[in-house]
C-alpha positions as CSV (number, residue, x, y, z in Angstrom):
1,X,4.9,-12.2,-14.7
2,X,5.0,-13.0,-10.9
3,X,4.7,-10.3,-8.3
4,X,7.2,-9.6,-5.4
5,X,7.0,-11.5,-2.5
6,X,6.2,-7.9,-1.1
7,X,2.8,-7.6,-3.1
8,X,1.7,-10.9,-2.2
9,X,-1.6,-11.2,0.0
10,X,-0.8,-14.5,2.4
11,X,-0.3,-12.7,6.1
12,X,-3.5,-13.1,8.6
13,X,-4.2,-10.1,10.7
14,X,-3.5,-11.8,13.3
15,X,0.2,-12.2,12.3
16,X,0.1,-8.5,11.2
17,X,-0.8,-7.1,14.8
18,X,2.3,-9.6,16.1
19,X,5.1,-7.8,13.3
20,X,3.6,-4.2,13.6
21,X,2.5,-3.7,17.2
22,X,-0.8,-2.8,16.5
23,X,-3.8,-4.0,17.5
24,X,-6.7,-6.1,15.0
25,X,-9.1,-3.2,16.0
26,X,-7.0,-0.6,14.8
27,X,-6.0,-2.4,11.3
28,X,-9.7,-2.9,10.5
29,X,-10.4,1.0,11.2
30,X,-7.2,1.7,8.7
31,X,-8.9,-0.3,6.4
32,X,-12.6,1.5,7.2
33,X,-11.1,4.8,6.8
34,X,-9.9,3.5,2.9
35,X,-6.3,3.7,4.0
36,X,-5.0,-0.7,3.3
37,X,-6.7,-2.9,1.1
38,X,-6.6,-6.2,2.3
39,X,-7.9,-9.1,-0.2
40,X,-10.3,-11.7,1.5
41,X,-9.7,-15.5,1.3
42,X,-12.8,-17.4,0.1
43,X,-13.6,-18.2,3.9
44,X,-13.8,-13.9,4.4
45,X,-9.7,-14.1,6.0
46,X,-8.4,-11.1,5.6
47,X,-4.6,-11.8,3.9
48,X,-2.1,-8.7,3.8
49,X,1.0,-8.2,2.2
50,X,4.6,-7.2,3.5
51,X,4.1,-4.1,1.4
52,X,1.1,-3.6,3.7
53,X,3.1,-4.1,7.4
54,X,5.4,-1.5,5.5
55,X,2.3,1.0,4.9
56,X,1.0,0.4,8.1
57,X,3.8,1.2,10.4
58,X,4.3,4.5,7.8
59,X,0.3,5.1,9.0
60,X,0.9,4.3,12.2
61,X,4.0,6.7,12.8
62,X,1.5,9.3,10.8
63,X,-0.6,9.1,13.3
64,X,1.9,9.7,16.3
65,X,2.4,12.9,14.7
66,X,-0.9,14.2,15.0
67,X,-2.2,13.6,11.3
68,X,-5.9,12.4,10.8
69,X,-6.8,9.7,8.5
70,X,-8.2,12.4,5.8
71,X,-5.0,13.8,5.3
72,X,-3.3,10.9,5.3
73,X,-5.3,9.6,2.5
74,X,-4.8,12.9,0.7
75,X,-1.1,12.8,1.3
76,X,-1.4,8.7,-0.1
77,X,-3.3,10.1,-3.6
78,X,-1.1,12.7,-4.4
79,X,2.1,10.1,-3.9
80,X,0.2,8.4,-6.0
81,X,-0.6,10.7,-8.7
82,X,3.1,11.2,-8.7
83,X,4.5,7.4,-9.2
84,X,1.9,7.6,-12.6
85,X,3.4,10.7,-13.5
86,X,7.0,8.9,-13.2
87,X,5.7,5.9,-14.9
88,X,4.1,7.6,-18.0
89,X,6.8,9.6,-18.8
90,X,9.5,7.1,-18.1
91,X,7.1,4.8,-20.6
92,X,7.3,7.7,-23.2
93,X,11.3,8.3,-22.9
94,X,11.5,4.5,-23.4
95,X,9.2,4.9,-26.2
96,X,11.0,7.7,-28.1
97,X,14.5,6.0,-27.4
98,X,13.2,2.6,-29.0
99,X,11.8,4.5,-32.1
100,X,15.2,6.4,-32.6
101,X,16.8,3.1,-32.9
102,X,14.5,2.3,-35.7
């Protein structure tokens, strides 16, 4: 199955400072402080994703407010934490409906 243009890894940092306003410094100390995960091209490029310009700017905006990158990470787990939670049990009422229609 093919991923979303969104989860795709193909957009140079450089491009990334140009669609989020921020600078390449401050994208690698996101990444340093564990908060994007860019994938590395076999020559070390770093490639993000438009799910990542998205996560950014939320980062970004985050930090505006006065939040430090601990608490931000925090605040990313625990969203996290919930999507499974959503997933599973959406994967078990799918699961019981399909075994009723049995």
């Amino acid at each position: 199955m093919s991923r979303s243009y969104k989860d795709k890894k193909v957009i140079t940092i450089g491009v990334i400072s140009e669609l989020t306003g921020l600078s390449e410094r401050q994208i690698r100390y996101y990444e340093e402080r564990k908060l994007i995960f860019p994938e590395r091209s076999n020559g070390g490029t770093r490639k993000y994703s438009f799910d990542d310009v998205e996560r950014l700017m939320e980062i970004a905006n985050k930090m505006e407010e006065g939040m430090q990158t601990f608490e931000i990470r925090k605040q990313e787990k625990q969203k996290m934490k919930k999507e499974q939670l959503r997933d599973e049990m959406i994967r078990g009422q799918l699961n019981a409906a399909f075994k009723m229609r049995k």
